[in-house]
C-alpha positions as CSV (number, residue, x, y, z in Angstrom):
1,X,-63.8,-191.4,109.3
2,X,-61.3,-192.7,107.4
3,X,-60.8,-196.2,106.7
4,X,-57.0,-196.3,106.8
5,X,-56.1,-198.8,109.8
6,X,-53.1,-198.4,111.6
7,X,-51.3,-201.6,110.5
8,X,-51.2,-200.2,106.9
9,X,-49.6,-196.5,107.7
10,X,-46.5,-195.6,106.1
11,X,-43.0,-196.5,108.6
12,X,-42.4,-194.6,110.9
13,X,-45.5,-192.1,111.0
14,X,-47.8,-191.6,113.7
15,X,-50.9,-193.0,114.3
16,X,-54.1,-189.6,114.5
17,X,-54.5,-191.2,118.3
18,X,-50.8,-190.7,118.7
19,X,-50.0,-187.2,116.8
20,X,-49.5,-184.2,119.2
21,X,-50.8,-181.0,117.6
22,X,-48.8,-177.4,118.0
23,X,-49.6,-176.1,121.5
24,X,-52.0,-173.3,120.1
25,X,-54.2,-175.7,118.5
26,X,-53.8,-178.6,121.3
27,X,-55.3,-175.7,124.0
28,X,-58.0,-174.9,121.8
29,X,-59.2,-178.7,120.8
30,X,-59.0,-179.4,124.5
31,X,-61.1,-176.2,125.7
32,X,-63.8,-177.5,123.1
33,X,-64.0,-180.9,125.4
34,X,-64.5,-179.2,128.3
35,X,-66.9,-177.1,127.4
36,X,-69.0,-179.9,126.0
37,X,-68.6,-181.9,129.1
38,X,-68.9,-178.9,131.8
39,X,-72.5,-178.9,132.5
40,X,-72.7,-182.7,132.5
41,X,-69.8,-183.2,134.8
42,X,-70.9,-180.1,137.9
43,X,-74.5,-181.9,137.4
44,X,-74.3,-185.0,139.3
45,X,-72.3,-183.2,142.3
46,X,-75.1,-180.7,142.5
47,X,-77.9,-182.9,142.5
48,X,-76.6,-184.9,145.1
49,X,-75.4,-182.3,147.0
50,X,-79.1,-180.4,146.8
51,X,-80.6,-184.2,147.4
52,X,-78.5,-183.7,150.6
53,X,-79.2,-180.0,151.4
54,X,-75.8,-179.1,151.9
55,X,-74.5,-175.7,152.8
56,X,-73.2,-173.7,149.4
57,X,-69.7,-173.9,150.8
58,X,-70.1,-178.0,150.6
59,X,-71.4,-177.5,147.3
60,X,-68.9,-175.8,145.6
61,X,-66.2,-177.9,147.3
62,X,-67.9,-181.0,145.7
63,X,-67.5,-179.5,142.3
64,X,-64.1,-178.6,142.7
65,X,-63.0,-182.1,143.7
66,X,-64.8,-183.6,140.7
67,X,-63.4,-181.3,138.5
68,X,-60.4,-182.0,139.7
69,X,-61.0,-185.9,139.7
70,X,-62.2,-185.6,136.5
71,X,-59.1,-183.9,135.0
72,X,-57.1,-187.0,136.9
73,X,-59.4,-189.6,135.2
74,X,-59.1,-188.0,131.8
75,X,-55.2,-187.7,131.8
76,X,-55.3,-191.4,133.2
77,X,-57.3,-193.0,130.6
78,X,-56.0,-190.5,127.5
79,X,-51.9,-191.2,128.5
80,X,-52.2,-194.3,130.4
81,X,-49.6,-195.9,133.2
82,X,-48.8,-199.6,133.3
83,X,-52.5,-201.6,132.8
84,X,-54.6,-198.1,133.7
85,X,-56.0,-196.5,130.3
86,X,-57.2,-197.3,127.3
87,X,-55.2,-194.7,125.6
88,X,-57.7,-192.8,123.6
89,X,-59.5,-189.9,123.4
90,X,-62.0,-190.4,126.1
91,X,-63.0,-187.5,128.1
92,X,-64.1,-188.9,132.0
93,X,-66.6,-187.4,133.8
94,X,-69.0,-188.2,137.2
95,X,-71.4,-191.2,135.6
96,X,-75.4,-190.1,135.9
97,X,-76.1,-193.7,136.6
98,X,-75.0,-193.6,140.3
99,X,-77.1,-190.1,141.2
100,X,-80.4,-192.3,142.6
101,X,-78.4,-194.6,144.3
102,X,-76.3,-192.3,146.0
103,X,-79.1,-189.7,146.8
104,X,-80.6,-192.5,149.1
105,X,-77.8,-193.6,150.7
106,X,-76.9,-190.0,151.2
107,X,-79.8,-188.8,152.7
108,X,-80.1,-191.9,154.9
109,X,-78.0,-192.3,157.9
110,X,-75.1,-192.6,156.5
111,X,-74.6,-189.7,154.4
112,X,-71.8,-189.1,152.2
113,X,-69.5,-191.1,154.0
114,X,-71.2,-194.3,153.3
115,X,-71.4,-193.0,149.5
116,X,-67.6,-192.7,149.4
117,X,-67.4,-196.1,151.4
118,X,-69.7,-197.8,148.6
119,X,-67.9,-195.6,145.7
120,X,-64.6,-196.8,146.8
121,X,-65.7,-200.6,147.1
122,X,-67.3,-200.5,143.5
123,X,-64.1,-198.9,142.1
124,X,-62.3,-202.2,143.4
125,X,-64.8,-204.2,142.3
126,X,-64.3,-202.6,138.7
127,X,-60.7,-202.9,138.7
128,X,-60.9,-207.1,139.5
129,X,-63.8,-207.6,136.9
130,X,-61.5,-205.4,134.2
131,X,-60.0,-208.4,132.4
132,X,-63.6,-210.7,132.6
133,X,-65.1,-207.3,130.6
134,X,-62.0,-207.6,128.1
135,X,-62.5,-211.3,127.4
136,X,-66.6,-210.4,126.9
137,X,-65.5,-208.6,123.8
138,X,-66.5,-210.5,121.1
139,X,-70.0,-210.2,121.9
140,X,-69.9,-206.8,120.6
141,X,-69.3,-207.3,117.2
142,X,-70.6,-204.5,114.5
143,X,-73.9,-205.0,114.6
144,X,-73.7,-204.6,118.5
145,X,-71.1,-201.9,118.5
146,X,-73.7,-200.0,115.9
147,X,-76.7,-200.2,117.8
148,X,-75.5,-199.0,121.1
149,X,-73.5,-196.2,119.6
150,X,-77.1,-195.1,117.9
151,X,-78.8,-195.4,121.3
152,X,-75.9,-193.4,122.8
153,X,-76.4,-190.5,120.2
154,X,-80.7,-190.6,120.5
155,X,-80.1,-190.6,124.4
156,X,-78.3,-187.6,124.4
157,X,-79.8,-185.8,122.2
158,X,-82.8,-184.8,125.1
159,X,-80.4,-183.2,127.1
160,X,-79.1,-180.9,124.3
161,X,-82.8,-180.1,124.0
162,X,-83.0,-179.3,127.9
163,X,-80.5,-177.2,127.6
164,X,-81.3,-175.3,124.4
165,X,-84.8,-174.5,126.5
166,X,-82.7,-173.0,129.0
167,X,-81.9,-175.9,131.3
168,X,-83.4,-177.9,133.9
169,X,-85.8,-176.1,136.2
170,X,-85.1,-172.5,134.6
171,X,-88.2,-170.5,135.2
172,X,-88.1,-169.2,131.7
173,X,-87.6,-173.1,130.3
174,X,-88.9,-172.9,126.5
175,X,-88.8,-169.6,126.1
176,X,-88.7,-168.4,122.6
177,X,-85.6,-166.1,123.0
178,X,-83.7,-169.2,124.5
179,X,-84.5,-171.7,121.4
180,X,-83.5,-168.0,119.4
181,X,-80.0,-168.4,121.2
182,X,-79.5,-172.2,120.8
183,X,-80.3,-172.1,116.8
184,X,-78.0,-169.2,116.8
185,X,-74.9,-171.3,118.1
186,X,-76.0,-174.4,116.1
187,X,-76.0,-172.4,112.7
188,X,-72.7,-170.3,114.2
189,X,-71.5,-173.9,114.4
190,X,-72.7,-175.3,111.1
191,X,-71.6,-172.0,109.3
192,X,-67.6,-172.4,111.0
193,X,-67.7,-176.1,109.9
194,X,-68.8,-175.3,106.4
195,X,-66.6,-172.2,105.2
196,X,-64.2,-171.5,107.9
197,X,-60.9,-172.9,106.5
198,X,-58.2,-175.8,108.1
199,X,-58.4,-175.2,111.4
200,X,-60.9,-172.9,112.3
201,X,-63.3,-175.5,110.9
202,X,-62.1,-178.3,113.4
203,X,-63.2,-175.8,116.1
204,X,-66.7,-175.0,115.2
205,X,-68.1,-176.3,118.6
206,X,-65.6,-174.0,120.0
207,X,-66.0,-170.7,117.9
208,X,-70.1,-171.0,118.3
209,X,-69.7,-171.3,122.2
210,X,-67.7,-168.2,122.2
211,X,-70.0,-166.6,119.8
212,X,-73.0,-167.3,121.6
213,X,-71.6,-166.6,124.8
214,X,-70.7,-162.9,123.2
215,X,-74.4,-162.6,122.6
216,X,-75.6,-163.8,125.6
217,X,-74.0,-161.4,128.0
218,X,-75.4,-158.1,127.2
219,X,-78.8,-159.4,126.2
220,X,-78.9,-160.6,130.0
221,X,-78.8,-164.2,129.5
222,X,-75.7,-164.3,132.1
223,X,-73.0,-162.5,133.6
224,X,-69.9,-163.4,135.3
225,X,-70.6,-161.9,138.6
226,X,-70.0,-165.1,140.5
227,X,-66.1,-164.7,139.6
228,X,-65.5,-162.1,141.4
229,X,-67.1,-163.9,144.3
230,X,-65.4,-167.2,143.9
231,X,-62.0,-168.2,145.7
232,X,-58.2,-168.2,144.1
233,X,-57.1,-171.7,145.0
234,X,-59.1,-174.5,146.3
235,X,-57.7,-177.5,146.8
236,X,-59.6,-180.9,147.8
237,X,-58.0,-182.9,150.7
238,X,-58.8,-186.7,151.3
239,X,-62.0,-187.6,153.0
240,X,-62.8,-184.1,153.7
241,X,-66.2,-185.2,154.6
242,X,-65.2,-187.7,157.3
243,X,-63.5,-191.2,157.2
244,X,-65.8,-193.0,154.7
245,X,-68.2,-196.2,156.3
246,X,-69.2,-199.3,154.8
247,X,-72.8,-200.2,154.8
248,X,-73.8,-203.5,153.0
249,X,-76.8,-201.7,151.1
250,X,-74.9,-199.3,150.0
251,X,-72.0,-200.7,148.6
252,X,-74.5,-203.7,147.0
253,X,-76.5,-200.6,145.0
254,X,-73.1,-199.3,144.1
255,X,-71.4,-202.6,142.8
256,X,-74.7,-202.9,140.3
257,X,-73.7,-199.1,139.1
258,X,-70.5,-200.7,138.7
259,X,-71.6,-202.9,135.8
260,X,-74.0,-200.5,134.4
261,X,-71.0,-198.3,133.9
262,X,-68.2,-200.9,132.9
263,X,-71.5,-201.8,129.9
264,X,-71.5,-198.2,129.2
265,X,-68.2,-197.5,129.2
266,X,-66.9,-200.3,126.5
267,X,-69.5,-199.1,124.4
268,X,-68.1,-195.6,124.3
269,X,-64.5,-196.4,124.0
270,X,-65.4,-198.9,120.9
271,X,-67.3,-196.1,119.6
272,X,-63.8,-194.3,120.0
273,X,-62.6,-196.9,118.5
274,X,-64.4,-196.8,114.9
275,X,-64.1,-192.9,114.9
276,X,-60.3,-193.3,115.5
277,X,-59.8,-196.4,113.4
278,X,-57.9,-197.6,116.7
279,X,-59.5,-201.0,116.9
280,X,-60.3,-201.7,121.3
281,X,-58.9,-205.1,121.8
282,X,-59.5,-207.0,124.9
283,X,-56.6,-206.5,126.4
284,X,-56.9,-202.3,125.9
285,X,-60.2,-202.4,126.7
286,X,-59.5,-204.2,130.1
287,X,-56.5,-201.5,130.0
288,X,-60.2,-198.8,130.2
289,X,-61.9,-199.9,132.4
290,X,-59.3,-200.5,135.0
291,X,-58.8,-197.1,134.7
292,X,-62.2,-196.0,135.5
293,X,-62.1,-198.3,138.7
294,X,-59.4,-196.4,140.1
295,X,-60.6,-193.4,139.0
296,X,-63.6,-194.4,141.1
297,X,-61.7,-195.1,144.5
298,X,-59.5,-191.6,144.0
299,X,-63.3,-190.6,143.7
300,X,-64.0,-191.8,147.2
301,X,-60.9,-190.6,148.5
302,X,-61.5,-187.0,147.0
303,X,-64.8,-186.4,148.1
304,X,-66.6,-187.3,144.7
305,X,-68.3,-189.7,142.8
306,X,-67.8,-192.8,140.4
307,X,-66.2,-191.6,137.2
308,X,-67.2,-193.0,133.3
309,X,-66.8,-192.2,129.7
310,X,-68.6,-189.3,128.6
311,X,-70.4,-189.8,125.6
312,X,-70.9,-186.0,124.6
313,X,-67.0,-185.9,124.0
314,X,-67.0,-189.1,121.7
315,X,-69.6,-187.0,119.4
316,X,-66.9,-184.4,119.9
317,X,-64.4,-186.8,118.3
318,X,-66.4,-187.7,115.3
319,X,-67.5,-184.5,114.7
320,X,-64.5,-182.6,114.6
321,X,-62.3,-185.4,113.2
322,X,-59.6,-184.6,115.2
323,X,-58.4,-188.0,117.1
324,X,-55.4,-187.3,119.1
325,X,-55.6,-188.7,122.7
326,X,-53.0,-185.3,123.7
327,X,-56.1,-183.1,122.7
328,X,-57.9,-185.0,125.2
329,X,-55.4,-185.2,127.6
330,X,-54.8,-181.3,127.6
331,X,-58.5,-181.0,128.0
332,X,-57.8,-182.9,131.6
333,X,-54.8,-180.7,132.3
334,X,-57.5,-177.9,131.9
335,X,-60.3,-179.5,134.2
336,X,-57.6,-180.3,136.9
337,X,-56.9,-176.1,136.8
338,X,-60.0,-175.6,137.2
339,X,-60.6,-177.7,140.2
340,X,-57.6,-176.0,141.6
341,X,-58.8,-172.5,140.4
342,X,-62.4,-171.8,141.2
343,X,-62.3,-168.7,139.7
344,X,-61.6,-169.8,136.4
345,X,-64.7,-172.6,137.0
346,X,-66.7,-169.9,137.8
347,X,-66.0,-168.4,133.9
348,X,-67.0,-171.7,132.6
349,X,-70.1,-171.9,134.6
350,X,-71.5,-168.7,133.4
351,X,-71.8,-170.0,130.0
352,X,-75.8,-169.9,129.7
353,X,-77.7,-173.5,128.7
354,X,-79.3,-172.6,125.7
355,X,-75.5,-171.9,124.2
356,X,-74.3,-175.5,125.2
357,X,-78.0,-176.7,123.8
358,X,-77.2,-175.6,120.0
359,X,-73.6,-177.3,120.1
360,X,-75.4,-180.3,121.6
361,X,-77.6,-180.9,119.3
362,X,-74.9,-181.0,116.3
363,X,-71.9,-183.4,119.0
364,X,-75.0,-185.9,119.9
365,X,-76.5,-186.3,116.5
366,X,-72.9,-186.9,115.1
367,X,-72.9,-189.9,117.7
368,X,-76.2,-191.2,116.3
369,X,-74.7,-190.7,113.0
370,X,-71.7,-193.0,113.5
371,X,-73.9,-195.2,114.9
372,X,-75.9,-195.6,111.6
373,X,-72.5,-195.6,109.4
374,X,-71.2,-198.5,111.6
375,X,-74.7,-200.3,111.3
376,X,-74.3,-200.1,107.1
377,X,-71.5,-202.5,107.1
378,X,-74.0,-204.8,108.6
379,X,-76.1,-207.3,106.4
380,X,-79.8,-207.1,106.7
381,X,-80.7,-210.0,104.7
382,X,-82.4,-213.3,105.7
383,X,-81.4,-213.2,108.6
384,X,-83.1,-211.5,112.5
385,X,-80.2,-208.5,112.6
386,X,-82.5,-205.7,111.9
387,X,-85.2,-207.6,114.9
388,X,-81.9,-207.3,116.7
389,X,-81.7,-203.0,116.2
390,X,-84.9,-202.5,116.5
391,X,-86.3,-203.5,119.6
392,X,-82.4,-202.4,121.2
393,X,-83.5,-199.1,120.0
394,X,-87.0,-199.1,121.4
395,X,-85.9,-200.5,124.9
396,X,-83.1,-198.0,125.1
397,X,-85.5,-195.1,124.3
398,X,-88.1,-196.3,126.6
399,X,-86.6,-194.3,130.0
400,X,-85.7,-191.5,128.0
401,X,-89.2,-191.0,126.8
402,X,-90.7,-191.9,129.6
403,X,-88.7,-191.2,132.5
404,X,-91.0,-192.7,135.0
405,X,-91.4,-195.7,133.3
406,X,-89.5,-198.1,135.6
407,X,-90.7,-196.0,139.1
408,X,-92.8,-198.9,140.6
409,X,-89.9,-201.7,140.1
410,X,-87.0,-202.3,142.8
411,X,-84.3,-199.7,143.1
412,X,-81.6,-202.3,141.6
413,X,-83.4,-202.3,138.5
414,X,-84.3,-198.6,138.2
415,X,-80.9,-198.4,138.7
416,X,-80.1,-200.3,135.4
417,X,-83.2,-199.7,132.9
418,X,-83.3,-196.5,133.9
419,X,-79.7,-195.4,131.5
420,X,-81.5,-196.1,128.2
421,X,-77.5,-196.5,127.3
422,X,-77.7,-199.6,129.5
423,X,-80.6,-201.0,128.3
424,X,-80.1,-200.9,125.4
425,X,-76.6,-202.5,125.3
426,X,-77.8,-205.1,127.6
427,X,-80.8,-206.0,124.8
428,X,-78.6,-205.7,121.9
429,X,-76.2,-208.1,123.5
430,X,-78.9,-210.6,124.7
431,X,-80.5,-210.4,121.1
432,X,-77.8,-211.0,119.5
433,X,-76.4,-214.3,121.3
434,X,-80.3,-215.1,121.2
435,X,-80.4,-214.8,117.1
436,X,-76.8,-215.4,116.2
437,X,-75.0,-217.5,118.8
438,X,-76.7,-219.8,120.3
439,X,-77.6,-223.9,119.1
440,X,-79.9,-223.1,116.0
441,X,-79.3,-219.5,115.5
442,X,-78.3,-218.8,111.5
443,X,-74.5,-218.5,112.5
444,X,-73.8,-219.0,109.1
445,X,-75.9,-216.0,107.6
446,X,-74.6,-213.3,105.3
447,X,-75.0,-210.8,108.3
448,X,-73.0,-212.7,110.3
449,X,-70.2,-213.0,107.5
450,X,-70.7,-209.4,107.1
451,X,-70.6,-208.3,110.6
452,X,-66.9,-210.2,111.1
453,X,-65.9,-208.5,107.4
454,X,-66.8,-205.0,108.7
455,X,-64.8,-206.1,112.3
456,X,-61.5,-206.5,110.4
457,X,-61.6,-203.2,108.3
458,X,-63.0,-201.3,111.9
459,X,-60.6,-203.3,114.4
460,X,-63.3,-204.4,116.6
461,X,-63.0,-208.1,117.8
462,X,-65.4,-210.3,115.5
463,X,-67.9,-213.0,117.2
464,X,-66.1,-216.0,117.9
């Protein structure tokens, strides 16, 4: 990343978040963010939707909606209107946080119309609480901002490792021949990176997809039989499901996804941020999350679900280099065709797991990475920071190494320790007003002093 900020670029140039790249290269950054988000974003919609046991026809109309949600969001928070965006490259996407609490309001009485009552109340409720979020900024100075980007890259890097097994509940799951496939990609990856020159290098993630996907086909890892099947034009109408009812519960379990996702959220788009050397001020990152509330109500308009950052794509950013919020914002133009176009979804879909597992593993270990690089700037000495890391790490990592962990507390707080994004953020914060901010704390420390140097060369907001 480089460490030019924007305030010292030469007149009149363009800031990377702001260039626009020649239309052959925009479509091909942007097909890379879709394909790394795909599997993540059809995911919640199916769950829920099997949760329910609904027909096939309901389920592939709930993945066309969210894809073309999702392409909304994306464009939304990437090109911004008025006080919705945040105006980087942030790729949107259904947020895994909400699938328990919607599976039991959806298989209780109410079914998905209380969900899209509950979704649309919490997308309100995020819009309001926008500017308290962007005043909460200084408690994320770098050694915050490090640590949670570093639990956002170790989270991750499971599901890569699901998928490069052959995905979730594939009879064949671990199979040598599907670990064969997923090394292939990530050396075809590594290999395109290296030695490919300019621009073929920036589209490494791209190139192996392709390349594993060539090898997949005839060795009868998939086949695109499902596209002749699937329909032309599919377009999602409002409340398709029936007029949406609110049920106090419901729309209480949905309100505390709310603030699990507005936590998540700023610390994806100040990882952004340091990739992009775009510094998220309070005012832009209240700009965000606004967006992602009212990309939650069209959500429960559209038949869909709440709608968040999606961390694979910020690994995306860092790895490739490439920052332009356009690239971004094409790659929402392309999800919106696709919810418009099942046919063309039904392409994407036949991409086989172990093929998205191998560029994964190289876009989530770049996020753990960048975590680590951020967390350098941050001084060690005589002071309780690396306390502060360390047991964020551990309680981060504690649902995603034991998944059942939290399954004997109350739904409300599976619903928040069980994102080891979440908890983690949540400890690093609480830490570090513990050990740096409060009466007593060594506010004067060289880590401190450190942590509000390495804020003015990033552009994140410093502790006050």
């Amino acid at each position: 990343m480089s460490t030019t900020s924007h305030r010292f670029l030469p007149p009149g140039s363009a800031h990377p978040v702001d260039e626009l790249p020649p239309a052959a290269r925009l479509g091909a950054f942007g097909l890379q963010h879709v394909l790394a988000m795909y599997a993540g974003a059809v995911a919640v919609p199916l769950i829920v939707g099997g949760a329910m046991k609904l027909p096939p026809a309901d389920l592939a109309y709930l993945i066309n909606a969210d894809l073309l949600v999702c392409g909304i969001a994306t464009v939304l928070q990437c090109v911004g209107w008025w006080r919705f965006g945040v105006r980087l490259p942030i790729m949107q996407g259904c947020t895994f946080a909400a699938v328990s609490p919607m599976v039991l309001i959806g298989t209780g009485d109410g079914g998905l119309p209380a969900i899209y009552g509950s979704v649309i109340v919490a997308g309100l409720a995020m819009i309001l609480l926008a500017p308290v979020f962007g005043r909460l900024l200084r408690f994320f100075p770098p050694l915050v901002t490090g640590t949670v980007i570093l639990i956002i890259g170790l989270s991750l890097l499971p599901v890569a490792g699901n998928w490069a097994a052959g995905g979730s509940g594939s009879p064949d799951h671990g199979a040598p021949k599907n670990l064969a496939l997923a090394a292939g990609v990530l050396l075809a990856v590594l290999a395109v990176q290296r030695f490919a020159p300019g621009f073929l290098g920036r589209v490494a993630v791209l190139a192996g997809i392709i390349a594993g996907t060539a090898v997949a086909v005839p060795l009868g890892y998939t086949g695109f039989d499902g596209v002749g099947s699937a329909d032309w034009l599919g377009v999602s109408t409002p409340f398709h499901f029936g007029a949406p009812s609110f049920e106090g519960a419901a729309i209480v379990s949905m309100l505390v996804v709310a603030l699990v996702t507005m936590t998540e959220t700023t610390g994806d788009f100040i990882a952004v941020g340091e990739m992009t050397d775009r510094g998220v001020q309070p005012r832009r990152l209240a700009d965000g999350l606004r967006a992602d509330g009212l990309s939650t109500m069209l959500g429960g308009v559209f038949n869909t679900f709440p709608y968040t950052a999606y961390a694979q794509n910020v690994g995306l950013v860092g790895m490739t280099r490439v920052r332009s919020r356009w690239v971004v914002a094409a790659a929402g133009g392309m999800l919106v065709l696709l919810g418009l176009l099942p046919k063309l979804g039904a392409v994407v879909a036949a991409i086989p797991a172990p093929v998205l597992g191998g560029a994964g593993l190289v876009m989530f270990g770049t996020v753990a990475a960048s975590g680590l690089r951020t967390l350098a700037g941050v001084d060690f000495r005589d002071n309780h920071n690396l306390t502060v890391v360390a047991v964020s790490v551990a309680v981060g990592l504690l649902p995603v190494g034991v998944p059942d962990i939290y399954a004997r507390f109350p739904d409300w707080f599976q619903t928040v320790m069980d994102s080891g994004i979440s908890a983690g953020c949540l400890t690093a914060i609480a830490l570090n007003l513990l050990f740096n901010h409060l009466p007593g704390s060594r506010s004067g420390a060289p880590g401190e002093r450190t942590a509000e140097t390495s804020a003015e060369t990033t552009g994140a907001t410093p502790r006050g």
